[in-house]
N, C-alpha and C positions, 0 to 999 in steps of 0.2 A: 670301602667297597663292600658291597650286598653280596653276599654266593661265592661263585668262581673261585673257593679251594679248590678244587680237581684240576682247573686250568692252570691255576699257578704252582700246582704241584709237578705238573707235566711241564711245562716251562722253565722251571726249577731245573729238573731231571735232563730236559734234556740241552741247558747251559752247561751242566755241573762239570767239575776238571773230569767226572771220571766216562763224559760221555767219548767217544772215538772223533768225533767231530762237533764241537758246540754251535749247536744251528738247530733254528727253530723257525717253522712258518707258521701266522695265525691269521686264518681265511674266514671270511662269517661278513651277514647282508651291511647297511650302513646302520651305523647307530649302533649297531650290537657290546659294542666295549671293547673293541679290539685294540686303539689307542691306550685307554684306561689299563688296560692289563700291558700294554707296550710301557707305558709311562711306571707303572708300578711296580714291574721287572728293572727298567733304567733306574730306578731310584735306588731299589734294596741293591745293585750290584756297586750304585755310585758309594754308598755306606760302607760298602765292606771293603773301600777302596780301588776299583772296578774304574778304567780310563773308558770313558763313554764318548764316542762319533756318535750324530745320528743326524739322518736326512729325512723327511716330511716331501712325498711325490707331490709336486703342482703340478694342476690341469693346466694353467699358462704355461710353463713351461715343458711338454712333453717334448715339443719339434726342438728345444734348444741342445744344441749337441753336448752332452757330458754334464749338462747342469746340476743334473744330482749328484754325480761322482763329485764337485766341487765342492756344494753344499757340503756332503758329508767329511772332504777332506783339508778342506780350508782352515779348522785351527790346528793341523799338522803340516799344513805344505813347508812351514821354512825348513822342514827337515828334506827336502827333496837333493840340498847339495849331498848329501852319503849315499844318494843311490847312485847306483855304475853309470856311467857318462850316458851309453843310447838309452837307458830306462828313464834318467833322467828327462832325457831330449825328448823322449816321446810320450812325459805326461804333461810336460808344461807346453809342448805343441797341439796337445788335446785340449787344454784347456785357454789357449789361442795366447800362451806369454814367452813361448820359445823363438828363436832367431830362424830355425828349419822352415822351409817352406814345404817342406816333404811331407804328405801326410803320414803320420806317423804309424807304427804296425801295431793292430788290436795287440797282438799277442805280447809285443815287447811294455805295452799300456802297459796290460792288466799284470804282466810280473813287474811292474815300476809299483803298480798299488799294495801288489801282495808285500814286497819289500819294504815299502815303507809303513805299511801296518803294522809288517814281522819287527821294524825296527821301534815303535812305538809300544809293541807288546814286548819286548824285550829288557822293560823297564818296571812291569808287570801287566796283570790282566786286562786285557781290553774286551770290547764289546762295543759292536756296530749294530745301530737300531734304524731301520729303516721301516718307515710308516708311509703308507699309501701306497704301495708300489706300482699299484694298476697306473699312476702317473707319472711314473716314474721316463726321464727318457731312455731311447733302445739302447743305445750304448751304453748308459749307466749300469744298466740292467747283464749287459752280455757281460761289465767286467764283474761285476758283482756275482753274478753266477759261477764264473772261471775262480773267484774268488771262494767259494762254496764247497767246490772241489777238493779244496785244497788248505783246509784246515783242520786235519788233522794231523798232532803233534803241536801243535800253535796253542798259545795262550790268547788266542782271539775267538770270540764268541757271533755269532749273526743271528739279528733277530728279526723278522720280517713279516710285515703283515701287510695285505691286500683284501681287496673285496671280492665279493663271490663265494664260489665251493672249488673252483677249480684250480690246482695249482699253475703257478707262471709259467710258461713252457722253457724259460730261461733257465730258472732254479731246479737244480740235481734233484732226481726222485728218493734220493736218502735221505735227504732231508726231513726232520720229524715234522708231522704235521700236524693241526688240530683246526676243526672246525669250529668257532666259537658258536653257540648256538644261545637263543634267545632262556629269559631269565622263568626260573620254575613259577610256577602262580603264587606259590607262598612268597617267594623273591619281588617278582613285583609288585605284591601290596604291601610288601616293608617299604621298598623304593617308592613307591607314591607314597607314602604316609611320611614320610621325609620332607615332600616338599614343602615349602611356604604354603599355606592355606589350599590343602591337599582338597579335591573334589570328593563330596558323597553321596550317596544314594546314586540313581539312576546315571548322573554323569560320571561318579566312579567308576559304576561298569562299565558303561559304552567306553570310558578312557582306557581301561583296562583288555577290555575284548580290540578296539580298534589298534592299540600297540601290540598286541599278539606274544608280549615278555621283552620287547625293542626298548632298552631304557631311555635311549634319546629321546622314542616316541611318548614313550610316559612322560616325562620330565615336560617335555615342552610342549605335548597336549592338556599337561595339569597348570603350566602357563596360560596356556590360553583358556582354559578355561575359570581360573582363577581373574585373567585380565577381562574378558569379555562377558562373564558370565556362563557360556555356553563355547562348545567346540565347532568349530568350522565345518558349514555345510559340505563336507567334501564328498562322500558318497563311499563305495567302497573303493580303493585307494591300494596300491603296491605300497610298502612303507615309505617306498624312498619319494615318491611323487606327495605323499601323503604330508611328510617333513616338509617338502619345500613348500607346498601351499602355505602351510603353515607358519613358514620363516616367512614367507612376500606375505602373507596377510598385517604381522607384525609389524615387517618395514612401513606397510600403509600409514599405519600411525605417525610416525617419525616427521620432522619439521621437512620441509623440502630442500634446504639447503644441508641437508643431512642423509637425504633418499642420493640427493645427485653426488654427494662425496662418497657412498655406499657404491655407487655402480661404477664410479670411476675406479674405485680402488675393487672391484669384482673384475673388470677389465684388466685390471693390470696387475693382478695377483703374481708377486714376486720380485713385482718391482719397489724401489725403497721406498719411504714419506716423504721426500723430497722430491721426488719425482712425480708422485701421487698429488700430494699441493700444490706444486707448479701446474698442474693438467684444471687444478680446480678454477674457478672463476676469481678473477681477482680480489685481494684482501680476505680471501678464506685462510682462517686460522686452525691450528688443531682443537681446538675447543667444538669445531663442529661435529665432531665425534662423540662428544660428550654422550647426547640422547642414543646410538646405537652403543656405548660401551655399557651405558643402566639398564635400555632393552637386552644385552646379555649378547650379543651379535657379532661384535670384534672386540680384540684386546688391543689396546696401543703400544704400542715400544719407541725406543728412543729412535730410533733408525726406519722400522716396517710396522705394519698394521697386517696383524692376523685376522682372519675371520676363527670364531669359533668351533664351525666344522664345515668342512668342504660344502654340505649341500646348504649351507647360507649364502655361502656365494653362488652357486647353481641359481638357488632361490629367485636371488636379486637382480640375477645376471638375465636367467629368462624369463623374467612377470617383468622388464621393460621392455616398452618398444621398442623396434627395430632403430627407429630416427633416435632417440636418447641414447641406444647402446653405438651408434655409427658418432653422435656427437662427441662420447664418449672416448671412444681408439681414433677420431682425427684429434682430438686436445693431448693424448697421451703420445701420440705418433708427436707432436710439433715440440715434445721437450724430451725426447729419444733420442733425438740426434748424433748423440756421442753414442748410441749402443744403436749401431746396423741391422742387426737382427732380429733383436724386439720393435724399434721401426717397423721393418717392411714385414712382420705379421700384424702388427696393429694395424700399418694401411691396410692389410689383406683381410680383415675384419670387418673395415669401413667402407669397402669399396664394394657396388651394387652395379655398376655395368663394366663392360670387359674397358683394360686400358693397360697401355704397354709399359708405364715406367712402374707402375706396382708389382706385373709380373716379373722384370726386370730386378727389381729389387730381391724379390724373392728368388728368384735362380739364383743371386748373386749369394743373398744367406745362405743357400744350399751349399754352392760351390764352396764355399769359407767351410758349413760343417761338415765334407766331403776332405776338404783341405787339412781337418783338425780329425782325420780318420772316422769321424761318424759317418756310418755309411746310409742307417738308418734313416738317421736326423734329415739326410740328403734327399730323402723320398718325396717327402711330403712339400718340399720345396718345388720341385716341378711341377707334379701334381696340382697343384692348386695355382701356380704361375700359369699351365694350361689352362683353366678354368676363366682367369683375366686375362690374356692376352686376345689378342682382336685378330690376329692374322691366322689364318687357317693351316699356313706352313709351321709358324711356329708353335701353334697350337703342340700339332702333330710330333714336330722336334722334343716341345720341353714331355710329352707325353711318353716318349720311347726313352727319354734319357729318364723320370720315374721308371719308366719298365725295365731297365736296366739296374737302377740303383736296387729295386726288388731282384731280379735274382741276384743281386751280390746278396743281399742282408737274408736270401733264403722264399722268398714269399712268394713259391712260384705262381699260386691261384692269382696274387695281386699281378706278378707279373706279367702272366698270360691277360688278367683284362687289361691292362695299361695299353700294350700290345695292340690288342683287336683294337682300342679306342683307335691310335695312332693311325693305324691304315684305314681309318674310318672317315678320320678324320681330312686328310687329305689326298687328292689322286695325283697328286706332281712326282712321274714318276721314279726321280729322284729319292723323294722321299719313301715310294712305298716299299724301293728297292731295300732301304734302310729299317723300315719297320716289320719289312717281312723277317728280313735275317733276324732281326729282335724277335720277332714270334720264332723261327726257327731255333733262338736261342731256349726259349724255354720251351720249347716240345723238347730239345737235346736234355734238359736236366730232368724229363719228366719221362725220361728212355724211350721217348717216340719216335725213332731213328729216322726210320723213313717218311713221316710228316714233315720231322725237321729239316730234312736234307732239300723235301719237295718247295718247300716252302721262301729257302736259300737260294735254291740253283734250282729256280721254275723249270721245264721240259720244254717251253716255248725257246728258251736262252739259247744261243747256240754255243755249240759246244767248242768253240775256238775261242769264244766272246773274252774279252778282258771285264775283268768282275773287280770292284774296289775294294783296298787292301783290307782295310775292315770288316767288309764283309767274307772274302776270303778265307781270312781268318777263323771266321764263324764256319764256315764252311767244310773247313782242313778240320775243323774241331770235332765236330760231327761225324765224318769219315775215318778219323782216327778212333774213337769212342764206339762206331756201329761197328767196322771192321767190314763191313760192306762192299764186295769186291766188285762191286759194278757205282757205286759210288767213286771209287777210288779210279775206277778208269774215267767216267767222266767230268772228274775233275781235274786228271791231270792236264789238258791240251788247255782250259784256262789258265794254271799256274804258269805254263809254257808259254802264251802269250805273256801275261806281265813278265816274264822274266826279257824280255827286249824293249819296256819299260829304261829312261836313261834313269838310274841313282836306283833301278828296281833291284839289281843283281847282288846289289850289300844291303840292302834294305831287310835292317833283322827282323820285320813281320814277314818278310817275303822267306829267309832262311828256315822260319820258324817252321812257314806253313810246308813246303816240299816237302822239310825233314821230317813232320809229321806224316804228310800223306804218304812217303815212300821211301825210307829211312836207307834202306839198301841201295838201292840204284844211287842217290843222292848225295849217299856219305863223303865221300870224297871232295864234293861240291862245295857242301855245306863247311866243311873243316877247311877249306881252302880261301873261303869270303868270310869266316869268322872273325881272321885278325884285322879286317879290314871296317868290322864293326866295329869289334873293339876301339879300336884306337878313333874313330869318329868322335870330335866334340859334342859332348852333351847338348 
């Protein structure tokens, strides 16, 4: 490694037993060496005897619920029988191998993770390295955070790097940070003079001024330049746009039955080799890899194909056409079969006009990461299931149940637009009955009492009207939260109609709501239909 004492000094420092908490974040643009300095921390701590987890964020895998959490805990899971029975229960139902259909509770997760981390450092020091994190998915990410908190006193270490300047809004603000910044001028003319048949004169500089100290950018613009002569017409360039020209110009080269196994395994980055060859055209061998592992592009392994760094697959992914990369997730999508949710995102890749069993499929992955407590992961599966689906109603349905999954997971700007989508989307007024109270739900989280309330229980409504429980609900939440004494009055004479509702008077949403809006008068009512909840079959 060129330079980067100071970084690995502060890295050092703040691993070391005598920090309060050993955690470390390292933020800085693509290429900068943020891996390099991750991998070179994993190494000295593996030396000194140091038990190393580490997870690498995929862009394929962000929507997958817990998939990083796996990755990084997978050669420790058979330790999971010593954790207490619900901790247990609620990490192997996160990770979809539990018997529970219950989605299980964040909170009980991420004490089953801290526990079996505590149990794995309790043998000596560990250290969790996690790389990429901007890809990380959202759940991975919430327990990893709750995990962050909570490592002091621990012989566990957190190391963590993402891209940008900004910290993740997941990870604790005590956590130390460091911007990794690009390399001093004297640093990167040692690192180009390094390379295989290093550029001079005038192409030196222009390689040197156009990488700005970006060692990626060096290394692999003294590549091209060393292979073609001359660096890539690109013009002035962000680095990162700048890289991937430069990685697709490279692929150019490449045989074509080597370009087509490149984009299939760019599609389906995370999935094994077996799965990647199977998608390939019949009789492809692993030997077709051969000219992208001496172009420098992927590594191969017995099991997966790495790309050498994220924006090669970016690269490959966007300099092909649209029809190559759609041929591409329907060949991956036909040998998925056994894995449901990487399916129905490969069809949701492939598919160019709206059609109901693709969006179908994708609810249904949602539901399942909803089921396995990712709440997150559950967003983006409506979402984009609206986007394919043909029917204007269901359109609107899978768009308020996204606006809902957003305000569980916090994201009220997303949820307020999901929201407006939905009653945009359609005037059945069924349905706008249900997308308003959604919009009324997040004006309540965003303290806008009386937008919310107006939005709920429109002024047109009468005020005897029977309102569905659901939205009731939403309603009683509102009035209880604003405290609003003319809310409160005209919402009681609708509770009063459903309560002559038949099965309405034990109906524990219907208990729920009275007792909220009017706890006094009520009391008695409510304690009196309770055991009658109770004991109701699940």
């Amino acid at each position: 490694m060129i330079g980067r004492q100071e970084e690995r000094a502060f890295i050092a420092e703040a691993l070391s037993p005598r920090a309060a908490a050993a955690s470390v974040l390292l933020l800085g643009e693509a290429g900068v060496g943020k891996t390099l300095l991750l991998d070179t921390a994993v190494g000295e701590a593996e030396r000194a005897g140091t038990r190393v987890l580490r997870v690498r964020g995929n862009a394929a895998e962000t929507e997958l619920a817990f998939a990083g959490l796996h990755q990084l805990l997978l050669p420790v899971l058979d330790g999971v029988d010593g954790l207490p029975v619900r901790q247990r229960g609620a990490l192997l139902s996160a990770f979809g191998l539990g018997e529970d259909p219950t989605p299980p509770d964040l909170m009980m997760m991420s004490l089953a993770v801290l526990t079996l981390a505590s149990q794995v450092a309790s043998t000596g020091p560990l250290l969790l390295a996690v790389d990429d994190a901007h890809w990380l998915d959202r759940g991975s990410c919430q327990v990893l955070g709750f995990l962050a908190r909570r490592l002091t006193g621990e012989s566990i270490g957190l190391l963590v790097t993402a891209r940008g300047s900004h910290r993740p809004d997941w990870l604790d603000p005590s956590v130390p940070q460091l911007v990794v910044a690009a390399l001093a001028p004297a640093e990167a003319e040692e690192l180009l003079s390094t390379q295989p048949d290093p550029p001079v004169g005038p192409t030196r500089r222009t390689v040197l001024a156009t990488a700005a100290g970006n060692p990626l950018a060096l290394v692999e613009l003294a590549r091209s330049a060393a292979r073609d002569g001359q660096l890539p017409a690109v013009g002035p360039l962000p680095v990162t746009d700048l890289l991937e020209r430069t990685f697709a110009a490279r692929v150019d080269g490449l045989p074509a039955a080597t370009r087509e196994a490149l984009l299939v395994a760019a599609a389906a980055e995370g999935a094994g080799l077996a799965d990647v060859l199977a998608a390939l055209p019949h009789g492809s061998r692993t030997d077709v890899w051969l000219p992208a592992e001496r172009a420098g592009l992927v590594r191969l392994h017995a099991d997966r194909i790495d790309f050498r760094h994220p924006l090669i697959r970016s690269a490959i992914y966007g300099s092909a056409p649209f029809a190559e990369r759609r041929r591409a997730h329907l060949a991956l999508a036909d040998v998925l079969t056994g894995d449901p949710d990487r399916r129905a995102w490969q069809l949701s890749a492939a598919t160019v006009t709206p059609e109901e069993p693709g969006a179908t499929a994708l609810e249904a992955a949602a539901m399942r990461a909803l089921g396995r407590g990712a709440v997150a992961e559950a967003l983006a599966g409506p979402e984009r299931a609206a986007q394919l689906h043909p029917a204007p109603t269901e359109r609107a349905r899978l768009q308020a149940t996204a606006a809902y999954a957003a305000v569980v997971v916090g994201d009220i700007a997303q949820a307020e637009h999901l929201a407006a989508e939905a009653s945009r989307l359609d005037g059945d007024p069924d349905a706008l009955r249900w997308t308003s109270a959604l919009s009324g739900l997040v004006e309540m989280l965003m303290l806008r009492m009386e937008r919310a309330f107006c939005l709920v229980v429109p002024d047109e409504l009468p005020g005897s009207a029977q309102i569905d429980g659901g939205v009731s609900t939403i309603a009683t939440g509102i009035v209880y939260h604003s405290g609003i004494p003319a809310q409160r009055e005209r919402i009681r004479p609708m509770l009063a109609a459903r309560a002559g509702d038949e099965g309405m008077a034990t109906h524990p949403f219907h208990l729920r709501d009275i007792g909220a809006t009017d706890p006094y008068p009520h009391g008695n009512t409510v304690r009196g239909r309770l055991p009658a909840v109770t004991a109701a079959p699940a």
